[in-house]
PADO-696085 format. One line per field, with one value per residue (C-alpha): residue number from 1; residue in one letter; x, y, z. Coordinates in nm, 2 decimals. Layout:
N
kolza = NUM,... $
selum = a,... $
X = X,... $
Y = Y,... $
Z = Z,... $
END
This chain:
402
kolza = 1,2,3,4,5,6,7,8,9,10,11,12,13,14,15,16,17,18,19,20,21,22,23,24,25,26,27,28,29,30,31,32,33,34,35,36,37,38,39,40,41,42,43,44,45,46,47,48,49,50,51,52,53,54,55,56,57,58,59,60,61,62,63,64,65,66,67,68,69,70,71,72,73,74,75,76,77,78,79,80,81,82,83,84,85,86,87,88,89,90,91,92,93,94,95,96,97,98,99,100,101,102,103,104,105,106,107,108,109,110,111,112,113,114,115,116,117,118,119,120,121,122,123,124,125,126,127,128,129,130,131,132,133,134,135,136,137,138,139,140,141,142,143,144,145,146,147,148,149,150,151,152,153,154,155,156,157,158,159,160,161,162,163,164,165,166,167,168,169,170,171,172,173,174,175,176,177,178,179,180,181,182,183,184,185,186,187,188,189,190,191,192,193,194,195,196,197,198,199,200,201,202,203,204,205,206,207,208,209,210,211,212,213,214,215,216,217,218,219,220,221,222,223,224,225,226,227,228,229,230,231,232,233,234,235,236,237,238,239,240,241,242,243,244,245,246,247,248,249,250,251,252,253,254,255,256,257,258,259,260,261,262,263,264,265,266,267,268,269,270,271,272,273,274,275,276,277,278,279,280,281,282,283,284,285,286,287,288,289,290,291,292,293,294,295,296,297,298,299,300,301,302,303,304,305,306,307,308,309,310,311,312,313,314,315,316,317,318,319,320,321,322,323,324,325,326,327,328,329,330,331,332,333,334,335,336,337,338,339,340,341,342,343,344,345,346,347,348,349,350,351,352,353,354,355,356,357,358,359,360,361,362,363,364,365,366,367,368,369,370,371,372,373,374,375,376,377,378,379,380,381,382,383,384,385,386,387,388,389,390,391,392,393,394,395,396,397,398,399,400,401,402 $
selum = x,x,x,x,x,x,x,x,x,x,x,x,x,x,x,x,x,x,x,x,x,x,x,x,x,x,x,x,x,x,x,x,x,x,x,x,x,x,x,x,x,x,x,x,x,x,x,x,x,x,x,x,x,x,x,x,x,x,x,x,x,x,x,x,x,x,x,x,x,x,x,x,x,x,x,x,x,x,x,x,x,x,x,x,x,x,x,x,x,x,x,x,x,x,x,x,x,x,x,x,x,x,x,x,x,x,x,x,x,x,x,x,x,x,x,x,x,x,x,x,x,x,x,x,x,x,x,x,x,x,x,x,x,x,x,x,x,x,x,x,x,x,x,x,x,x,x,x,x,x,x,x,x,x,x,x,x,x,x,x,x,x,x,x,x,x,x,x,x,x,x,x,x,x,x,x,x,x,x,x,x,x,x,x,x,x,x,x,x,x,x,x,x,x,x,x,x,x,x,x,x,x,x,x,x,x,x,x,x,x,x,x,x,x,x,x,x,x,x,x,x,x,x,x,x,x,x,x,x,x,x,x,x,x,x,x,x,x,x,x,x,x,x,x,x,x,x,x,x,x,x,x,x,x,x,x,x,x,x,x,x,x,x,x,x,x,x,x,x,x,x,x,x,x,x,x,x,x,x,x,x,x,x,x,x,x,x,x,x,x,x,x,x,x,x,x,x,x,x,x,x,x,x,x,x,x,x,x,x,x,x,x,x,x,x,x,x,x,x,x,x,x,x,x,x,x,x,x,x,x,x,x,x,x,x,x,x,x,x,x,x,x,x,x,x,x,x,x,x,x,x,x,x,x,x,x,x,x,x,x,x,x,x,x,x,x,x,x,x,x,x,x,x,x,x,x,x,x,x,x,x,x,x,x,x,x,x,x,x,x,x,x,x,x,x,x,x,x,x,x,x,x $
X = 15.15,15.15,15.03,15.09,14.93,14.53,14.37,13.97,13.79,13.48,13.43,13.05,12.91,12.89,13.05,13.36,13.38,13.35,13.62,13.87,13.84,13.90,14.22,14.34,14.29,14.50,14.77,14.73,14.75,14.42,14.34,14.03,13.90,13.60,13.41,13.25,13.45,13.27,13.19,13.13,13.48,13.67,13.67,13.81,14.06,14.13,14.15,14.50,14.42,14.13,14.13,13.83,13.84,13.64,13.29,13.37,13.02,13.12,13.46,13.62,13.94,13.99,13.84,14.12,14.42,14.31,14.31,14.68,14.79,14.69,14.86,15.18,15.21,15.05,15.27,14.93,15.02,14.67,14.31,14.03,13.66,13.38,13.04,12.92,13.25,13.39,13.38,13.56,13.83,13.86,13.93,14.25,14.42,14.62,14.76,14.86,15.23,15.42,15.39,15.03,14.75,14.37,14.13,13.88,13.80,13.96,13.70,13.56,13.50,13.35,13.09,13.02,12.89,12.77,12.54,12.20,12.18,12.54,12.48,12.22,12.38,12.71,12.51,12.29,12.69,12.76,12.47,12.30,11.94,11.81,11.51,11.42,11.55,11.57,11.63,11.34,11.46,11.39,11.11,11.03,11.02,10.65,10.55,10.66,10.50,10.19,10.26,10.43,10.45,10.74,11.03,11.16,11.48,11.80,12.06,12.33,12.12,12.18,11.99,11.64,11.66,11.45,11.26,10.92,10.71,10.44,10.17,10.13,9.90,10.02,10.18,10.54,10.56,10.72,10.92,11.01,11.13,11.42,11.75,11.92,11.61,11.56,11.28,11.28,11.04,10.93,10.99,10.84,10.99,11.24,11.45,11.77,12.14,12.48,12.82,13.16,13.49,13.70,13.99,14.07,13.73,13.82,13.49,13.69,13.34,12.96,12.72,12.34,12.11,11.77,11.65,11.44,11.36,11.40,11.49,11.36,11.52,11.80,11.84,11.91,11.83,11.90,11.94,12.19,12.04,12.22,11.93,12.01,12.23,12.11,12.20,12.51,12.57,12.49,12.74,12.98,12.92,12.93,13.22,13.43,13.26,13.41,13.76,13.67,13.87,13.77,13.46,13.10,12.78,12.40,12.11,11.85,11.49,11.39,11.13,10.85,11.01,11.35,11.53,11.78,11.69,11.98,11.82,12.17,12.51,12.69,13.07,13.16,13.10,12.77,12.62,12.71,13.02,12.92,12.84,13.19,13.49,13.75,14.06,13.99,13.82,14.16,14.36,14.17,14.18,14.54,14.69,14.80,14.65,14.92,14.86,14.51,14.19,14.14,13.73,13.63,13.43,13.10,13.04,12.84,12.48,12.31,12.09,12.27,12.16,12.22,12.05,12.01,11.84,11.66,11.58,11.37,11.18,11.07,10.94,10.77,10.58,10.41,10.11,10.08,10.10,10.23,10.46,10.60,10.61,10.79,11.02,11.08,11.13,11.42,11.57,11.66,11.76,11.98,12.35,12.46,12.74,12.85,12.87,13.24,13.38,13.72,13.63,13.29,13.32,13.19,12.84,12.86,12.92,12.68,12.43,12.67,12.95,12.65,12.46,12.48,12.30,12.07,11.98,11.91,11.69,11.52,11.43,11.48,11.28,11.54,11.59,11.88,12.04,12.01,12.17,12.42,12.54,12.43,12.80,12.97,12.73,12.79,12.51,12.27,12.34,12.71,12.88,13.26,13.57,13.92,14.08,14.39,14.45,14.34,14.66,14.88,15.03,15.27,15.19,15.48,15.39,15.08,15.09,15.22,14.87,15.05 $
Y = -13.58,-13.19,-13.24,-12.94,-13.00,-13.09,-13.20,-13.18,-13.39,-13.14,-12.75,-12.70,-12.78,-12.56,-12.85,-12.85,-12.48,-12.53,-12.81,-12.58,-12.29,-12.52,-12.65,-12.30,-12.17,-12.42,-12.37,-12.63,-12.53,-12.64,-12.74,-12.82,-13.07,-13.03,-13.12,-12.82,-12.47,-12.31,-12.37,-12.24,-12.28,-12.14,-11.77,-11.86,-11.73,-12.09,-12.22,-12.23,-12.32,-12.52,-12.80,-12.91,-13.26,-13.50,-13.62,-13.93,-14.10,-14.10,-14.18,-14.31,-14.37,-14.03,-13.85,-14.08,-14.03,-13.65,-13.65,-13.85,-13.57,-13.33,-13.49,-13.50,-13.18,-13.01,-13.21,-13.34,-13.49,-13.57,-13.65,-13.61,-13.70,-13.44,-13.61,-13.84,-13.91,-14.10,-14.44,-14.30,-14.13,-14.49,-14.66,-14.47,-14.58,-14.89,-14.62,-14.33,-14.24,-14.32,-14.03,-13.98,-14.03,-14.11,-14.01,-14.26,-14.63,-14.85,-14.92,-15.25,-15.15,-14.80,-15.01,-15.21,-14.86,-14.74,-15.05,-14.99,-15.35,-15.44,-15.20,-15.32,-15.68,-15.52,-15.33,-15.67,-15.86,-15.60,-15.64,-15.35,-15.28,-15.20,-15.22,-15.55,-15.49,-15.72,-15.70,-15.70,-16.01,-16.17,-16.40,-16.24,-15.93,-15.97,-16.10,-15.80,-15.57,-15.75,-15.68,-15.34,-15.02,-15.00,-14.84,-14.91,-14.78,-14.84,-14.97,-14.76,-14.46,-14.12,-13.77,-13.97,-14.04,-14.36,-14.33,-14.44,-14.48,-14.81,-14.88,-15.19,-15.43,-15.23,-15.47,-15.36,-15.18,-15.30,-15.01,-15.09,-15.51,-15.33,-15.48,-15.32,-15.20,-15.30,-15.28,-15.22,-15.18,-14.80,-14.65,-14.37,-14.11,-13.80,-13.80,-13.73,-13.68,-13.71,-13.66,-13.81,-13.78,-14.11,-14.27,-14.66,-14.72,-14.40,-14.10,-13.79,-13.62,-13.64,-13.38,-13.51,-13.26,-13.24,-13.06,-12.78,-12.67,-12.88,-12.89,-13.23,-13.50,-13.25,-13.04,-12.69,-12.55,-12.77,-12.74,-12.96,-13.17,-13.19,-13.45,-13.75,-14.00,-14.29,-14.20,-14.09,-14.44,-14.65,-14.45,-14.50,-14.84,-14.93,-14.69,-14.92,-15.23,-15.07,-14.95,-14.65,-14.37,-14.08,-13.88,-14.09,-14.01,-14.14,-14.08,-14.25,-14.24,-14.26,-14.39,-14.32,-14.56,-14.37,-14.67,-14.52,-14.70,-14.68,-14.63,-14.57,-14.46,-14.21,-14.25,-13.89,-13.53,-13.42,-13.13,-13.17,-12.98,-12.68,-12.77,-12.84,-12.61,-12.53,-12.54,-12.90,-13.04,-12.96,-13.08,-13.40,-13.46,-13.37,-13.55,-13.30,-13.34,-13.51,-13.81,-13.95,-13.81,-13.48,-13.39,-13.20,-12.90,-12.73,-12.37,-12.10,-12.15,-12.43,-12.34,-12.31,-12.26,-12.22,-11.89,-11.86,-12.19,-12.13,-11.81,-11.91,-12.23,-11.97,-11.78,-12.10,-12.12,-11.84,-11.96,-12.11,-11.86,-12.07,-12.31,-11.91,-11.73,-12.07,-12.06,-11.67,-11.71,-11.98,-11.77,-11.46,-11.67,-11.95,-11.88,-11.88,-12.14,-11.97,-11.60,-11.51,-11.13,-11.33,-11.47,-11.30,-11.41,-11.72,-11.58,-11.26,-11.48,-11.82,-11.75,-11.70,-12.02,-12.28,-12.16,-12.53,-12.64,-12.35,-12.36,-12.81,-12.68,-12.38,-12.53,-12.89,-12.97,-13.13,-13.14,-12.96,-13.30,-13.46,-13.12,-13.09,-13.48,-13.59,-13.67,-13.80,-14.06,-14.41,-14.53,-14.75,-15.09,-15.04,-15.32,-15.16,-15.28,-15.20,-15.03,-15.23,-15.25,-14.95,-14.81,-15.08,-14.86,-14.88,-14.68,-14.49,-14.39,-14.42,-14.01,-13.94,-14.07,-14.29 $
Z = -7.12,-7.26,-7.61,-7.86,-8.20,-8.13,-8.44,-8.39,-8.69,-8.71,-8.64,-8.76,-8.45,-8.13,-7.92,-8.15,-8.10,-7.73,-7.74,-7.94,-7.70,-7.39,-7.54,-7.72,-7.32,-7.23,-7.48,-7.73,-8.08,-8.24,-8.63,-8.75,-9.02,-9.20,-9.49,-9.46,-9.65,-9.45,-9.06,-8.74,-8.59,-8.90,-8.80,-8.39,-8.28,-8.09,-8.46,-8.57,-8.93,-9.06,-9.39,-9.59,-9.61,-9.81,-9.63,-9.49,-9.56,-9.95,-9.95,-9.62,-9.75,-9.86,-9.55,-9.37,-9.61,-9.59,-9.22,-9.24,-9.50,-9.18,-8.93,-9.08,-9.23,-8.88,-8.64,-8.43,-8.15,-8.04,-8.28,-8.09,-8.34,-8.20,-8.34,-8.59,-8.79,-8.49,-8.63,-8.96,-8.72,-8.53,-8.81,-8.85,-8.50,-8.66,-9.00,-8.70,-8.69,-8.41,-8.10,-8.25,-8.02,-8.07,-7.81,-7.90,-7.87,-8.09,-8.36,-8.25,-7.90,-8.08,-8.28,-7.98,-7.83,-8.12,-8.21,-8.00,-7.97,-7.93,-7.67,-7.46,-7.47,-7.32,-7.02,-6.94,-6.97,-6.69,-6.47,-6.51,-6.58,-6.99,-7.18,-7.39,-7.70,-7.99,-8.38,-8.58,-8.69,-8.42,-8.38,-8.05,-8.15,-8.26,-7.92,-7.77,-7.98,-7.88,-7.51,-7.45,-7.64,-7.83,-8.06,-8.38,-8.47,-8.68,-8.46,-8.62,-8.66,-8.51,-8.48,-8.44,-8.80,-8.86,-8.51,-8.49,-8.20,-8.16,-7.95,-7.78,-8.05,-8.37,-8.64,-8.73,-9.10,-9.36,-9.34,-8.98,-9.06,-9.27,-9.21,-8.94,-8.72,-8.36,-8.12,-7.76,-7.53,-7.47,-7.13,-7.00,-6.75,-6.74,-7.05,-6.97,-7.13,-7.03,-7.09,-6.94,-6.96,-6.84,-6.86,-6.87,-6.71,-6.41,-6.43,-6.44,-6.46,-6.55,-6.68,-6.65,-6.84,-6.98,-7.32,-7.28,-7.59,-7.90,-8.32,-8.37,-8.14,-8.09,-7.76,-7.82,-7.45,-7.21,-6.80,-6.59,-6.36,-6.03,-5.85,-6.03,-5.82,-5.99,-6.32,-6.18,-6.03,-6.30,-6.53,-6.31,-6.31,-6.71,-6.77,-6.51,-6.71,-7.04,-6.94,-7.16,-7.23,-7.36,-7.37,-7.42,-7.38,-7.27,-7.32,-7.05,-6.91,-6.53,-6.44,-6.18,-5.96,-5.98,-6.24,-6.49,-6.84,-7.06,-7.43,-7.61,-7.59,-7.80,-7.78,-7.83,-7.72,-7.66,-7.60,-7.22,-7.31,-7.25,-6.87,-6.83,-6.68,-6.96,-6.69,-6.51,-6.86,-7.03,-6.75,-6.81,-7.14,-7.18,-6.84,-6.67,-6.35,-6.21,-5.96,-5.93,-6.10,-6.12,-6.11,-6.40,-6.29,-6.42,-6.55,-6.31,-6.44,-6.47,-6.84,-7.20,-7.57,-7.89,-7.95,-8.29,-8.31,-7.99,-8.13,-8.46,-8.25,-8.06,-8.32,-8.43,-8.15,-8.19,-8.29,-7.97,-7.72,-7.39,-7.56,-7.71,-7.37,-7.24,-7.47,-7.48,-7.11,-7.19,-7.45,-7.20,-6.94,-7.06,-7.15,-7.56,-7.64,-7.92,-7.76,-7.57,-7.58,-7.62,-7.95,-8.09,-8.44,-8.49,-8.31,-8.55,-8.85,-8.78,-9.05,-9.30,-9.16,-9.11,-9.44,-9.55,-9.24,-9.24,-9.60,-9.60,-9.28,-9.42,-9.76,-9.77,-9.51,-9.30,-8.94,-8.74,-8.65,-8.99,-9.19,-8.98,-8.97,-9.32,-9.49,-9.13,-9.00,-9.05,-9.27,-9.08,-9.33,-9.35,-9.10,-9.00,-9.14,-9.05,-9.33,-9.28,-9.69,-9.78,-9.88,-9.85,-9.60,-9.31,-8.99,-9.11,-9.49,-9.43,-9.28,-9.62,-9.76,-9.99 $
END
């Protein structure tokens, strides 16, 4: 299936960029949706034309009829949600026109993902290894903060936000017994990441990568790890489980005995992207290789960053001269994933295209992850709905945003 129109539901984030290159390469005309005026894809040359849309953490109905306005006055053939705004996009599957496809779950096997908890339930359903994790709810969930160290997070969070770390014997907070929180039990090991690309439970491919330098609980050098078999495996495993199509990602501990500890799962793109080789990755996602699976290959080089990022943690550290030198060393050596001589302006022109991240970061105190995701997550104490009566629209004139 040759799809023309490609309709990518964010552009502010280097992985979106990534993704829109990949496919313009491959001959795809790509549009962009943003909340953002302003964002780092806007000024690619990949970018075909790019809409503001309204943020679909404060008004999910319009973010959707503005993405159905889109795709009927762009022709998309295919939608494909880059980072936090998945769920929103889901939701739209049952309103899309015929010919239109959704490279995403559909949204209760999305949440299921999404959900930490929901989560761990599905890989222990699978036989597969996971921490003990409970909802703070749970009348166990004292008892095992008496026995092991532990975490407390929301189970629909994202970028860390709401992550707190407890040593074994420490009573929960009150903060921490809010609605919605889980605790698991803390592992300790290599932190690790991934990213895959399947389809109906079939690996195309698998990046495993470590964070080398970080902006809060977001990577922004990171090194692909080619020694990790057992991560591999067990990906392998659950994604066959799932029948998943699309791209989803983990992120997982190993511990000293060599055990892969799932800790969650993000059903989207990560930054493992930018591992990935644009020819076989577009081949992949747009089914064009033909009979059988087609491997998705990686990039030459096995380090990437985000340079300006990179650039002012480094200068951050410079009060403490090893961590500095460290990450100096990282900065010359590792690959930008915003820099191409094809397409420089979107490196030229970051400051002044992610000013709305750089400015919540710079004097609001906020972290990379949460600036740049506030107005697309899905809000930890929200449950999903289908937005079947929304409109009161058909499939049909419901791409009319009626």
């Amino acid at each position: 299936m040759a799809h023309t129109t490609v309709l990518l539901t964010l552009g502010r984030l280097p992985k979106g960029l990534e993704l829109a290159r990949c496919l313009h390469r491959a001959g795809c005309r790509v549009v962009v949706a943003d909340p953002f005026g302003s964002h780092l894809s806007k000024p690619s040359r990949a970018v075909a034309k790019s809409y503001r849309v309204v943020a679909p953490r404060s008004d999910p109905a319009g973010f959707r009829r503005d993405l159905l306005e889109i795709i009927r006055a762009e022709a998309v053939d295919l939608i494909i949600p880059v980072s936090e705004e998945v769920p929103y996009v889901s939701a739209l599957e049952p309103m899309l026109p015929a010919g239109v496809h959704l490279l995403a779950p559909n949204l209760t096997d999305l949440m299921r993902l999404h959900d930490k908890l929901a989560f761990v339930e599905d890989v222990k359903r699978a036989g597969l290894n996971a921490p003990e994790t409970m909802a703070v709810s749970d009348p166990a969930a004292r008892a095992l903060t008496e026995a092991v160290d532990y975490v407390v997070k929301p189970a629909l969070g994202c970028s860390g936000t709401g992550l707190r770390f407890g040593a074994r014997g420490t009573a929960l907070t009150s903060s921490d017994l809010s609605a919605g929180n889980i605790v698991q039990k803390r592992v300790y090991g290599r932190e690790l990441s991934s990213m895959t690309f399947a389809r109906e439970g079939l690996t195309f491919g698998t990046v495993i990568y470590e964070g080398l330098t970080r902006a809060g609980t977001v990577a922004i050098c990171f090194r692909r790890i080619d020694d990790a078999p057992g991560v591999e495996a067990w990906i392998r495993d659950y994604v066959s489980h799932t029948g998943h199509t699309g791209f989803i990602a983990f992120d997982l501990i190993v511990d000293d005995a060599g055990i892969a500890w799932p800790i969650e799962c993000n059903p989207r793109l990560t930054s493992g992207l930018h591992f990935m080789d644009h020819d076989t990755l577009a081949d992949a996602v747009l089914e064009r290789s033909g009979q059988g699976a087609k491997a998705i290959g990686v990039k030459p080089g096995r380090t990437f960053q985000e340079a300006h990022t990179a650039l002012t943690k480094t200068y951050a550290a410079i009060a403490r001269p090893k961590e500095f030198f460290r990450r100096l060393g990282l900065l010359f050596s590792s690959r930008d994933v915003l820099w191409s001589w094809r397409d420089p302006l979107p490196f030229l022109l970051m400051t002044p295209m992610s000013w709305r991240i750089l400015r919540d970061v710079i004097f609001r105190g906020s972290s990379f992850g949460e600036a740049a995701t506030h107005d697309i997550e899905w809000p930890s104490e929200r449950e999903p709905t289908r937005p079947s009566t929304e409109t009161g629209a058909t499939p049909q004139n419901a791409a009319l945003g009626q």
